[in-house]
Backbone as XML, in Angstrom:
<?xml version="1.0"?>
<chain id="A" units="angstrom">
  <residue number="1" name="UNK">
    <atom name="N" x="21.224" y="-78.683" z="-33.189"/>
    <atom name="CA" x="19.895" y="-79.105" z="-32.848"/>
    <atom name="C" x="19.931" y="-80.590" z="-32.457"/>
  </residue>
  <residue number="2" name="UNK">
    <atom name="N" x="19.358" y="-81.105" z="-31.369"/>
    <atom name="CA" x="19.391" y="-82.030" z="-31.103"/>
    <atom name="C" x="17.292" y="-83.063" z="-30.906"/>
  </residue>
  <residue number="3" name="UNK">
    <atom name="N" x="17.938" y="-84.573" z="-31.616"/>
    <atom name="CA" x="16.419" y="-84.870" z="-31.943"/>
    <atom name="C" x="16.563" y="-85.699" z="-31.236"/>
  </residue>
  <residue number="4" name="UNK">
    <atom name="N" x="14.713" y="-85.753" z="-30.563"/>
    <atom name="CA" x="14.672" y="-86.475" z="-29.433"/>
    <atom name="C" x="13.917" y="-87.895" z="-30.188"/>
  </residue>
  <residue number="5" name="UNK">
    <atom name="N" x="14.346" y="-88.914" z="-30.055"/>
    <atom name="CA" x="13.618" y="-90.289" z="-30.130"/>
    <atom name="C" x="12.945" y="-90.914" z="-29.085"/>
  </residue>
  <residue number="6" name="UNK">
    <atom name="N" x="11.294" y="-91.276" z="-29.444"/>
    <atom name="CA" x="10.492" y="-91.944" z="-28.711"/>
    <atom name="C" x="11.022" y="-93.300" z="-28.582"/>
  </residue>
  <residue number="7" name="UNK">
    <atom name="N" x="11.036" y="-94.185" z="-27.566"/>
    <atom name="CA" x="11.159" y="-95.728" z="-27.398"/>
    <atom name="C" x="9.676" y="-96.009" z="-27.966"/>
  </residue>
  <residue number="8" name="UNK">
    <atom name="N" x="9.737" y="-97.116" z="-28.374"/>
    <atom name="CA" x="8.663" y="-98.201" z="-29.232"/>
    <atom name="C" x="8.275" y="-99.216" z="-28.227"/>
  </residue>
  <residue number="9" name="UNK">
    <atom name="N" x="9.447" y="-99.512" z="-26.932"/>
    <atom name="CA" x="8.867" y="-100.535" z="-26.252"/>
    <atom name="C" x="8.872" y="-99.769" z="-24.588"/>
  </residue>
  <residue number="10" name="UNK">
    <atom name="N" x="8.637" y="-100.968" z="-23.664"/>
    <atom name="CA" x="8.465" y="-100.287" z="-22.186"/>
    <atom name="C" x="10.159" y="-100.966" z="-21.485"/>
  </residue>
  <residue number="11" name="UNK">
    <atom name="N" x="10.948" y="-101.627" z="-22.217"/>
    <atom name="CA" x="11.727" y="-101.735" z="-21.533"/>
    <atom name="C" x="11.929" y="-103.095" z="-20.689"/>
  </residue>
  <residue number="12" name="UNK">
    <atom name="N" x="10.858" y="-103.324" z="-20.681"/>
    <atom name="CA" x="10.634" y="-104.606" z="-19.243"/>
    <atom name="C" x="11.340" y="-106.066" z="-20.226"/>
  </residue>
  <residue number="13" name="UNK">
    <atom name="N" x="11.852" y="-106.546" z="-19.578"/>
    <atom name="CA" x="12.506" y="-108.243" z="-19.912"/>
    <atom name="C" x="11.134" y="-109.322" z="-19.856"/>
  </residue>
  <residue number="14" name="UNK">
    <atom name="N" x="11.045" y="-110.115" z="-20.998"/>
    <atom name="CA" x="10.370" y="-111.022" z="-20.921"/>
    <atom name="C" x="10.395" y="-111.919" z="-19.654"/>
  </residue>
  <residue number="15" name="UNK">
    <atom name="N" x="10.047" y="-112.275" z="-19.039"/>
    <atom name="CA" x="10.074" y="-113.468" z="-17.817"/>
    <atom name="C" x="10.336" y="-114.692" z="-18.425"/>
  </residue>
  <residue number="16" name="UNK">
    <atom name="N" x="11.183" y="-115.770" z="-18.008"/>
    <atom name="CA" x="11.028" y="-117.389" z="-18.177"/>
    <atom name="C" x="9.867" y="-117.541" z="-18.880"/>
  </residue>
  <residue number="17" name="UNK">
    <atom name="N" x="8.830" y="-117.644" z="-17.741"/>
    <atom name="CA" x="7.916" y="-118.295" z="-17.861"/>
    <atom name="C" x="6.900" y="-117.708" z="-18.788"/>
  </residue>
  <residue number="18" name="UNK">
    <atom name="N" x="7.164" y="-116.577" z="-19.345"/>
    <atom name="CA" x="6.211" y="-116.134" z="-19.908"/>
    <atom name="C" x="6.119" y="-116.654" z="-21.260"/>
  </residue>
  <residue number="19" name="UNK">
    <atom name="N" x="4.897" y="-116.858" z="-22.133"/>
    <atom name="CA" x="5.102" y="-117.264" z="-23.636"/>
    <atom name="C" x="5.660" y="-116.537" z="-24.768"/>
  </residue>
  <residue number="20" name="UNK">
    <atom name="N" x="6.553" y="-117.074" z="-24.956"/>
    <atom name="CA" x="6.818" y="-116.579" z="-26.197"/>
    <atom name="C" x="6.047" y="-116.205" z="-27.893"/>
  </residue>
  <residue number="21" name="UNK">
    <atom name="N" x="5.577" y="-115.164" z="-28.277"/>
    <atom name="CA" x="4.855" y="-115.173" z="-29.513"/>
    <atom name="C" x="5.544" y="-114.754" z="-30.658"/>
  </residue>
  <residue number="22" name="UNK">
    <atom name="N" x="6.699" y="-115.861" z="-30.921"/>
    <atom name="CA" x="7.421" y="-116.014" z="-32.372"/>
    <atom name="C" x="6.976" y="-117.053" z="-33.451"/>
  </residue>
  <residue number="23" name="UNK">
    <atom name="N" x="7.048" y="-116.768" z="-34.317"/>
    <atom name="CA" x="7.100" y="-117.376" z="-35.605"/>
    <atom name="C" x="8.110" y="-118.325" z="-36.214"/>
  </residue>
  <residue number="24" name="UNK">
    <atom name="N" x="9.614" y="-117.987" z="-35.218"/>
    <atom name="CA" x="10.729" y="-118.557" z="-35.721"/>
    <atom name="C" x="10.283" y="-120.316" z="-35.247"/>
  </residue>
  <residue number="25" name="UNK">
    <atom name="N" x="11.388" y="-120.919" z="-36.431"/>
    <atom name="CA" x="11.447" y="-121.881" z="-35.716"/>
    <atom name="C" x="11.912" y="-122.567" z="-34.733"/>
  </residue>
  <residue number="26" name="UNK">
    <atom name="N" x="12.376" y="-123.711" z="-33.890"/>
    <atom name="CA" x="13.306" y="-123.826" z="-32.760"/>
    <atom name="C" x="14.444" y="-124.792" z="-33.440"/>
  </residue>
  <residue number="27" name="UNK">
    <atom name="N" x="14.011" y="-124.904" z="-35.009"/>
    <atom name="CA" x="15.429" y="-125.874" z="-35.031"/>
    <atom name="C" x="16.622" y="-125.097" z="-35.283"/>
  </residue>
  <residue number="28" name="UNK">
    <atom name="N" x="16.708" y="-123.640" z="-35.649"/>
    <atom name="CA" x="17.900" y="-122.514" z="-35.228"/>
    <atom name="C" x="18.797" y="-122.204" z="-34.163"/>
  </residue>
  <residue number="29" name="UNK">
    <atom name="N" x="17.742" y="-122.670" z="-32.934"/>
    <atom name="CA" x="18.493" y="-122.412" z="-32.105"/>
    <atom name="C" x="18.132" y="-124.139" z="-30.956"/>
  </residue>
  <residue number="30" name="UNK">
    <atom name="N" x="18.332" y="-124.605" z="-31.821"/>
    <atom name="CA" x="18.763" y="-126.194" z="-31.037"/>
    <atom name="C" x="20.137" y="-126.296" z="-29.993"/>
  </residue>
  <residue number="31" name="UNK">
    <atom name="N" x="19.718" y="-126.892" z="-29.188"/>
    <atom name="CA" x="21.148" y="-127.286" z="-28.467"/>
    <atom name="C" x="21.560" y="-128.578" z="-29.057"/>
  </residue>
  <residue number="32" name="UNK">
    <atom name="N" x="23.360" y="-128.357" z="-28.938"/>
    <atom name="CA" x="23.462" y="-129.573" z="-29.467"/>
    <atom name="C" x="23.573" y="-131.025" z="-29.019"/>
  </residue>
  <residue number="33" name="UNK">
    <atom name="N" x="23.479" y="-131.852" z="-29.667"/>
    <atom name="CA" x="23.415" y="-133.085" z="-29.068"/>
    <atom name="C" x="24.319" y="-133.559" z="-28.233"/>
  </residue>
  <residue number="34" name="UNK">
    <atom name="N" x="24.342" y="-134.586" z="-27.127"/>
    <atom name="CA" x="25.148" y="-135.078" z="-26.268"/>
    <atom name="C" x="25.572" y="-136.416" z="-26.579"/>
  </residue>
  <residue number="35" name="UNK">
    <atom name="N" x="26.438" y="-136.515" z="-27.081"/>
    <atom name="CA" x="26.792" y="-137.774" z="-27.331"/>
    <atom name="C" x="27.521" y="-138.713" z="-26.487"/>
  </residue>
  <residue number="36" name="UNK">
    <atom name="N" x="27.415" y="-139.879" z="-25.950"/>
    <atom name="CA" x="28.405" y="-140.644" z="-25.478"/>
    <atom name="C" x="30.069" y="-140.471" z="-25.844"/>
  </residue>
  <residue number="37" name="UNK">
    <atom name="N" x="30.727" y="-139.994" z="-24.637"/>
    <atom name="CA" x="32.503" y="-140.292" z="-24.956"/>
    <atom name="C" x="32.418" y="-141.365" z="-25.757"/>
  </residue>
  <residue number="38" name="UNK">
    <atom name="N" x="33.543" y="-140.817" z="-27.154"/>
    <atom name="CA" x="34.264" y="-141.814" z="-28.068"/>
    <atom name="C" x="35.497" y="-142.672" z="-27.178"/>
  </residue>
  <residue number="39" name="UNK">
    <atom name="N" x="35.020" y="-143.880" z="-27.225"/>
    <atom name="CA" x="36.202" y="-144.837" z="-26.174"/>
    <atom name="C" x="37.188" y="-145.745" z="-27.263"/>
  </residue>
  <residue number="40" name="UNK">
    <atom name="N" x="37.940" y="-145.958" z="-26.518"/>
    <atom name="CA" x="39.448" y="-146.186" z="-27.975"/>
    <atom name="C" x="40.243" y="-147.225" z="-26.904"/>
  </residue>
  <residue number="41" name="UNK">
    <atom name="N" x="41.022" y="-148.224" z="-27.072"/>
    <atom name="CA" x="41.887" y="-148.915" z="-26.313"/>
    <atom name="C" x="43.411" y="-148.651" z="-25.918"/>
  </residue>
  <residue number="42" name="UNK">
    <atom name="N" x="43.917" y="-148.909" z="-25.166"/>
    <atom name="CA" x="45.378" y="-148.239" z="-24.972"/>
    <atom name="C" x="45.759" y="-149.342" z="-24.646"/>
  </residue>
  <residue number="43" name="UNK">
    <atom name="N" x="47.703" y="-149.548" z="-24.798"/>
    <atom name="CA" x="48.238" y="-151.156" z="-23.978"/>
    <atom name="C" x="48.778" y="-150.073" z="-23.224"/>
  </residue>
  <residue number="44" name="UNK">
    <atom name="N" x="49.031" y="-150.200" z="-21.748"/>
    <atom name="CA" x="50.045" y="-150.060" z="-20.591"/>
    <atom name="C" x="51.276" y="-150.197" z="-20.968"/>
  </residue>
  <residue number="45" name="UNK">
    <atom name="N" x="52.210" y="-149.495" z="-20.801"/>
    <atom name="CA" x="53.692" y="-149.666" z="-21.204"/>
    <atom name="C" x="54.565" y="-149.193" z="-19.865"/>
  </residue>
  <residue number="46" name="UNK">
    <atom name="N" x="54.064" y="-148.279" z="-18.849"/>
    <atom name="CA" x="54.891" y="-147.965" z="-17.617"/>
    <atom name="C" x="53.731" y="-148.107" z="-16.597"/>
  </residue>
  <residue number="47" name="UNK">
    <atom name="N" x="54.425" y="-148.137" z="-15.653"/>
    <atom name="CA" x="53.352" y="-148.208" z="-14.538"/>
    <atom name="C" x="53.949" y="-147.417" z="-12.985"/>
  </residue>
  <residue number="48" name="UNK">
    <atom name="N" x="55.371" y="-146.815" z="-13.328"/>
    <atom name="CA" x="56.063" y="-145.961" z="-11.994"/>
    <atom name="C" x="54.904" y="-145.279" z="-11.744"/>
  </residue>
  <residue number="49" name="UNK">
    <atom name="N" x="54.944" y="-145.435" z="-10.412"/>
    <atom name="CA" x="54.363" y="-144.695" z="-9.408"/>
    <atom name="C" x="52.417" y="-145.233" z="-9.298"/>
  </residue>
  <residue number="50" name="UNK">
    <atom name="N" x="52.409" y="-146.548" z="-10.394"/>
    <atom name="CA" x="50.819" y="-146.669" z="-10.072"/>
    <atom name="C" x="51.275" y="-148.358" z="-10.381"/>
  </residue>
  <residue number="51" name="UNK">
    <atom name="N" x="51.673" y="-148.947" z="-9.290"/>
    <atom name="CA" x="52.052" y="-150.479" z="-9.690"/>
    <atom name="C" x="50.994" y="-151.508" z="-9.243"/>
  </residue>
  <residue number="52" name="UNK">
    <atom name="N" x="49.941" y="-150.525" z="-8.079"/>
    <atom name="CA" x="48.782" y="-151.163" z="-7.465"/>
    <atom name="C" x="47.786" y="-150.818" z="-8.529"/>
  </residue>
  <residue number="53" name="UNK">
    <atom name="N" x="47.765" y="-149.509" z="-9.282"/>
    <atom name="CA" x="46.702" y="-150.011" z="-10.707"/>
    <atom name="C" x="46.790" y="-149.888" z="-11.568"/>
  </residue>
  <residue number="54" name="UNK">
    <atom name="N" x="47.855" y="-150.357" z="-12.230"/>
    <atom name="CA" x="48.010" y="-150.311" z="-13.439"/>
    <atom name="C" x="49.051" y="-151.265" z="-13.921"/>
  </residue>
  <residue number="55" name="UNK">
    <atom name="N" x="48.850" y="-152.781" z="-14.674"/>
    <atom name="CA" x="49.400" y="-153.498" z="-15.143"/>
    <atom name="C" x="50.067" y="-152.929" z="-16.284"/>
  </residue>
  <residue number="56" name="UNK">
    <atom name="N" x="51.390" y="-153.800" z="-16.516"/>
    <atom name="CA" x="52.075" y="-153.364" z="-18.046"/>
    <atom name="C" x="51.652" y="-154.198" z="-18.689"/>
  </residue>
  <residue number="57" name="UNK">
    <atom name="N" x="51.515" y="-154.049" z="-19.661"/>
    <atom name="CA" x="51.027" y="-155.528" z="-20.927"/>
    <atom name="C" x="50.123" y="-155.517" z="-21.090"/>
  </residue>
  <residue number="58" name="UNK">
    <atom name="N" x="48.736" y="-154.861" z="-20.535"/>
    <atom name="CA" x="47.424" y="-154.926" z="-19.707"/>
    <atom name="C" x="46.630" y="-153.817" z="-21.147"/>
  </residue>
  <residue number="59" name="UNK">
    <atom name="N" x="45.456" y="-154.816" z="-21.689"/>
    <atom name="CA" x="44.555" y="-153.671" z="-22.611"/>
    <atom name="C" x="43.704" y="-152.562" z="-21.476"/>
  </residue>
  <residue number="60" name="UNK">
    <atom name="N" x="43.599" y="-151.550" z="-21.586"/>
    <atom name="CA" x="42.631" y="-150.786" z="-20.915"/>
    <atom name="C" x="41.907" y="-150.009" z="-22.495"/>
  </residue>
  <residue number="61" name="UNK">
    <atom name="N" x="40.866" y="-149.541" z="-21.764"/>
    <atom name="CA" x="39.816" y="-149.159" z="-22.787"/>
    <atom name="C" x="40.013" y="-147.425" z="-21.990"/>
  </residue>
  <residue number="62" name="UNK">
    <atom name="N" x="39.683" y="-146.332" z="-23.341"/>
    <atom name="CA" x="40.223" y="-145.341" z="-22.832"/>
    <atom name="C" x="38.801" y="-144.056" z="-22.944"/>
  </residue>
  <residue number="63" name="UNK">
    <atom name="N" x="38.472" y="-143.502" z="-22.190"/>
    <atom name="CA" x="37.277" y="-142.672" z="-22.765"/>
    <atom name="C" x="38.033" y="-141.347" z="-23.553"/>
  </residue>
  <residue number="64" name="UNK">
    <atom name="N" x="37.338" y="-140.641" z="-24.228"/>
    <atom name="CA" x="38.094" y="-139.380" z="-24.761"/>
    <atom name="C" x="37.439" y="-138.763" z="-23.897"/>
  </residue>
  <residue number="65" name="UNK">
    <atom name="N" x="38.447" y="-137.293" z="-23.734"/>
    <atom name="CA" x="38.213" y="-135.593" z="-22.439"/>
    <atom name="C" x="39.116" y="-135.173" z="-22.485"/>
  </residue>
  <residue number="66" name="UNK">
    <atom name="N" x="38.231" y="-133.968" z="-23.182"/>
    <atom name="CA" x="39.258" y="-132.941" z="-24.239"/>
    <atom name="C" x="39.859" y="-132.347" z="-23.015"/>
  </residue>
  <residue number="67" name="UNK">
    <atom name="N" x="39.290" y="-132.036" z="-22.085"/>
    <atom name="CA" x="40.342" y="-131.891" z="-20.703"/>
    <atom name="C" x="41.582" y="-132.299" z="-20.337"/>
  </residue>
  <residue number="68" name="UNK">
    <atom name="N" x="41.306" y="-133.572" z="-20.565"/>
    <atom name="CA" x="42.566" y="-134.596" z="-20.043"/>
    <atom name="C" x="43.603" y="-134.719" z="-20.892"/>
  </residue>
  <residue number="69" name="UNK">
    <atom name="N" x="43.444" y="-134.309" z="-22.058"/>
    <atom name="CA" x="44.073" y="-134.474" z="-23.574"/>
    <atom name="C" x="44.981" y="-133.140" z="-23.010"/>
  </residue>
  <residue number="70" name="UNK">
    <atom name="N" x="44.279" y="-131.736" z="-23.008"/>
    <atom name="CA" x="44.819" y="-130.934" z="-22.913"/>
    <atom name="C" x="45.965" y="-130.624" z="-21.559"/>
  </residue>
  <residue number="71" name="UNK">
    <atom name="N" x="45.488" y="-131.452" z="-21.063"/>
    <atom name="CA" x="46.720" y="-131.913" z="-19.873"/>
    <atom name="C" x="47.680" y="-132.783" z="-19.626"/>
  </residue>
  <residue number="72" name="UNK">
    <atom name="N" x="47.702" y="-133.722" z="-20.804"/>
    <atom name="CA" x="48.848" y="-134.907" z="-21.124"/>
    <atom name="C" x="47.981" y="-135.737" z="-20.738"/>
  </residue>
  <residue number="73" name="UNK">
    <atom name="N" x="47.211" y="-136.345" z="-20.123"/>
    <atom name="CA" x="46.688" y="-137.432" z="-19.532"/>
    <atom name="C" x="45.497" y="-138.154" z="-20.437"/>
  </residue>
  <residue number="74" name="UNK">
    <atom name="N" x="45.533" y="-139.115" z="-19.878"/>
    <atom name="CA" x="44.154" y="-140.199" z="-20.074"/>
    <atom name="C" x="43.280" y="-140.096" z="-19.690"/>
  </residue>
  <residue number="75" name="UNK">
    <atom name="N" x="42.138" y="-140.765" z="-19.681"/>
    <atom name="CA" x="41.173" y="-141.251" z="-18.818"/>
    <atom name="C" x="40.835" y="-142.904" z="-19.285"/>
  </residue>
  <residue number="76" name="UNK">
    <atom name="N" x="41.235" y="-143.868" z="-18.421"/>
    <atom name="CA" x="41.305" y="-144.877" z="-18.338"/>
    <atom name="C" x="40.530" y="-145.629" z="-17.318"/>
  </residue>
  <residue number="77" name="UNK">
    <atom name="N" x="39.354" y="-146.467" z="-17.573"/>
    <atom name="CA" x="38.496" y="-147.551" z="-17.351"/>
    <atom name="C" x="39.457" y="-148.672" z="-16.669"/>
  </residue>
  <residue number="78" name="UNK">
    <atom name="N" x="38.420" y="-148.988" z="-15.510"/>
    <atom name="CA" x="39.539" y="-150.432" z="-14.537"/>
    <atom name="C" x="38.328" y="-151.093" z="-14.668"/>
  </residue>
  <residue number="79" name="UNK">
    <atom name="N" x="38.654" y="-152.316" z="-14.133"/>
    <atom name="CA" x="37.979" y="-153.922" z="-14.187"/>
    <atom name="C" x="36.802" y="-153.509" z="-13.325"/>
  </residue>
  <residue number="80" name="UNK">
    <atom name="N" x="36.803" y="-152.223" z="-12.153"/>
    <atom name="CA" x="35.646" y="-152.101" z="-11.669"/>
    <atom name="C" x="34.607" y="-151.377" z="-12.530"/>
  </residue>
  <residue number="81" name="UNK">
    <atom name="N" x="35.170" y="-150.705" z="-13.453"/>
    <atom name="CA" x="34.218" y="-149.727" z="-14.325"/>
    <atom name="C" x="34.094" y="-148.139" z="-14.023"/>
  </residue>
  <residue number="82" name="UNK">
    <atom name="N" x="35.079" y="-148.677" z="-13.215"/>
    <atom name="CA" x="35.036" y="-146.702" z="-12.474"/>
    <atom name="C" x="36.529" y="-145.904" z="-13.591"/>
  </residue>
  <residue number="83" name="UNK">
    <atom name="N" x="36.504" y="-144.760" z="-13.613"/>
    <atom name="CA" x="37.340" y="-144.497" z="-14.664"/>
    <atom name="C" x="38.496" y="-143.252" z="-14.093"/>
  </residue>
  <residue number="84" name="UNK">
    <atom name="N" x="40.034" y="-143.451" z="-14.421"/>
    <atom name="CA" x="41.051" y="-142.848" z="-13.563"/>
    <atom name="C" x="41.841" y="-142.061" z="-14.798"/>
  </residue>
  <residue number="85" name="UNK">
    <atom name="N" x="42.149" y="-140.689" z="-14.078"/>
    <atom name="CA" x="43.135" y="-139.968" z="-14.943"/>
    <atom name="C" x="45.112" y="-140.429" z="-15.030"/>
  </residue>
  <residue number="86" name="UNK">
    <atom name="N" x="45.494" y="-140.822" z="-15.598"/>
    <atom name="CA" x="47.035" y="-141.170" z="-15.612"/>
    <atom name="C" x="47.932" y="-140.508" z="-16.798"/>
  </residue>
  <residue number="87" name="UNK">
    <atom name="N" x="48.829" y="-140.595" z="-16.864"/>
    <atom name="CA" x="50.083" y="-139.701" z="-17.459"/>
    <atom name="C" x="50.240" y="-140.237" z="-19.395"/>
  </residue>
  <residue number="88" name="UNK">
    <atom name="N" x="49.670" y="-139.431" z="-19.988"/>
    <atom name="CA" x="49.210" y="-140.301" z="-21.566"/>
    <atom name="C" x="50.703" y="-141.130" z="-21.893"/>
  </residue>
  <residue number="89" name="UNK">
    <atom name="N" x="52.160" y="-140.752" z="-21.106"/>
    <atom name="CA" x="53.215" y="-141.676" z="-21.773"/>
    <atom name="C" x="52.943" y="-143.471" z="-20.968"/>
  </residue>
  <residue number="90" name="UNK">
    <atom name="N" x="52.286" y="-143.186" z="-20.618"/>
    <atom name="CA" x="52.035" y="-144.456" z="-19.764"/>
    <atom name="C" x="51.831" y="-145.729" z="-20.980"/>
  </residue>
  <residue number="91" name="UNK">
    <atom name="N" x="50.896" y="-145.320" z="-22.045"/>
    <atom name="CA" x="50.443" y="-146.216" z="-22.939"/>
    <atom name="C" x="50.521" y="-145.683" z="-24.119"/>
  </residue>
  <residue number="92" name="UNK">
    <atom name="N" x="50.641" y="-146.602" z="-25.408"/>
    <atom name="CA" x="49.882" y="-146.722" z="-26.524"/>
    <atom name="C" x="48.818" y="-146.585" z="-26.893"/>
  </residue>
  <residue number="93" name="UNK">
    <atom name="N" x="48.415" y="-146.324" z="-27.959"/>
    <atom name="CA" x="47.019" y="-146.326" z="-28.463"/>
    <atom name="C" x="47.394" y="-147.702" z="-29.243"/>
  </residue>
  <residue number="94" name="UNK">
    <atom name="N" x="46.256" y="-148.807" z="-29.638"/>
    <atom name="CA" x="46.110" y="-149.753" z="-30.318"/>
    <atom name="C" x="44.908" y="-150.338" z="-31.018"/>
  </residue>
  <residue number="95" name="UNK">
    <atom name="N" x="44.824" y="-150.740" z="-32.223"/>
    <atom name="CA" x="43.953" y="-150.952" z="-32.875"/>
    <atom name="C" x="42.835" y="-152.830" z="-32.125"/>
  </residue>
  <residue number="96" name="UNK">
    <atom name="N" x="41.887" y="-152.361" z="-32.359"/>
    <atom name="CA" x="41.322" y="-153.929" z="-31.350"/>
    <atom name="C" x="40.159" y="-154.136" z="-33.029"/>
  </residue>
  <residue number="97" name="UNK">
    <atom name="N" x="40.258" y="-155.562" z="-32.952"/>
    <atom name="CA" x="39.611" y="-155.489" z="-34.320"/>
    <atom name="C" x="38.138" y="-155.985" z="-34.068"/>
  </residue>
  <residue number="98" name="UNK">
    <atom name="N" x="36.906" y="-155.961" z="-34.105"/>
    <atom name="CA" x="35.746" y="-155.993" z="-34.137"/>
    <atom name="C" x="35.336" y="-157.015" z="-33.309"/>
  </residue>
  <residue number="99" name="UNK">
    <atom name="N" x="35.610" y="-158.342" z="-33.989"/>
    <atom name="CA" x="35.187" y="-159.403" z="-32.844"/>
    <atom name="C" x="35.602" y="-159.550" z="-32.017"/>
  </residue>
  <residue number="100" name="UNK">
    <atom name="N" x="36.783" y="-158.692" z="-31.431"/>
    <atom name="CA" x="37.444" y="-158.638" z="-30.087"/>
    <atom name="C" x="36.756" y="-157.462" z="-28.704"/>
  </residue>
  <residue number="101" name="UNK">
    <atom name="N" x="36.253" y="-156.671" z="-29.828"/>
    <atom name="CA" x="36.106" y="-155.400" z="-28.900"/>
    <atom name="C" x="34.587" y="-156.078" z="-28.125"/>
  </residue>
  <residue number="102" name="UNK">
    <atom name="N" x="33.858" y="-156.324" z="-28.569"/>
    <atom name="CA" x="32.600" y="-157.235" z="-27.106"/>
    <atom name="C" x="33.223" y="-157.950" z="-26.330"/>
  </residue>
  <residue number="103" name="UNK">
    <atom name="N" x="34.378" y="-158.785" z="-26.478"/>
    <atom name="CA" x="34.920" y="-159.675" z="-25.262"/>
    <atom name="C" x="35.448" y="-158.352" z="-24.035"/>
  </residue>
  <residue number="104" name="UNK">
    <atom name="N" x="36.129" y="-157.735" z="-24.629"/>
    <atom name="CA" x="36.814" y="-156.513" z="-24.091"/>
    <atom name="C" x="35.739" y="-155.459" z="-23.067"/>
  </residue>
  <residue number="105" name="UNK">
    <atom name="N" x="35.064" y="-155.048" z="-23.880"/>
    <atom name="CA" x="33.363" y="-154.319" z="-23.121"/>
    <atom name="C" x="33.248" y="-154.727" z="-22.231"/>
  </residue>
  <residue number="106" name="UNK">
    <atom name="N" x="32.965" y="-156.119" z="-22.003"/>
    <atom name="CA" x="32.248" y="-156.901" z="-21.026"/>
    <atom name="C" x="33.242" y="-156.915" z="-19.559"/>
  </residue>
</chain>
């Protein structure tokens, strides 16, 4: 024997624009926040194959991208402010201590 079940609804998809009449709240389903890249300093240690930008000895300031990480590379800030991917053996990571890091920013 086979039992037949009535549907309860018509099927149709809410629209965008249409209102929603829930009770829930919206802090459940929050998006999450966007935060500014965590930026960290690197010294230059090679520079083959980038001798037009990239000094040795030279602090650069480094943005984090979990991209670039996952590809060996950097992302490294120049004196113009524009920001370039390069090869992570290129540099160090280095500690810059507080009253240094605003001279550095700027």
């Amino acid at each position: 024997m086979v039992l037949f079940v009535e549907r309860k609804f018509t099927g149709m998809k809410r629209m965008a624009l249409a209102k929603k009449n829930s009770s829930s709240s919206a802090a459940s389903r929050a998006e999450p926040v966007l935060r500014q890249p965590r930026s960290s300093y690197v010294l230059c240690v090679h520079n083959r194959g980038y001798r037009a930008s990239l000094e040795r000895g030279k602090v650069y300031r480094q943005i984090a991208d979990a991209w670039a990480h996952g590809h060996d590379l950097v992302r490294i800030v120049d004196e113009s402010g524009e920001d370039y991917l390069y090869p992570r053996r290129y540099f160090v990571p280095i500690t810059i201590p507080k009253a240094a890091r605003a001279t550095l920013q700027k």
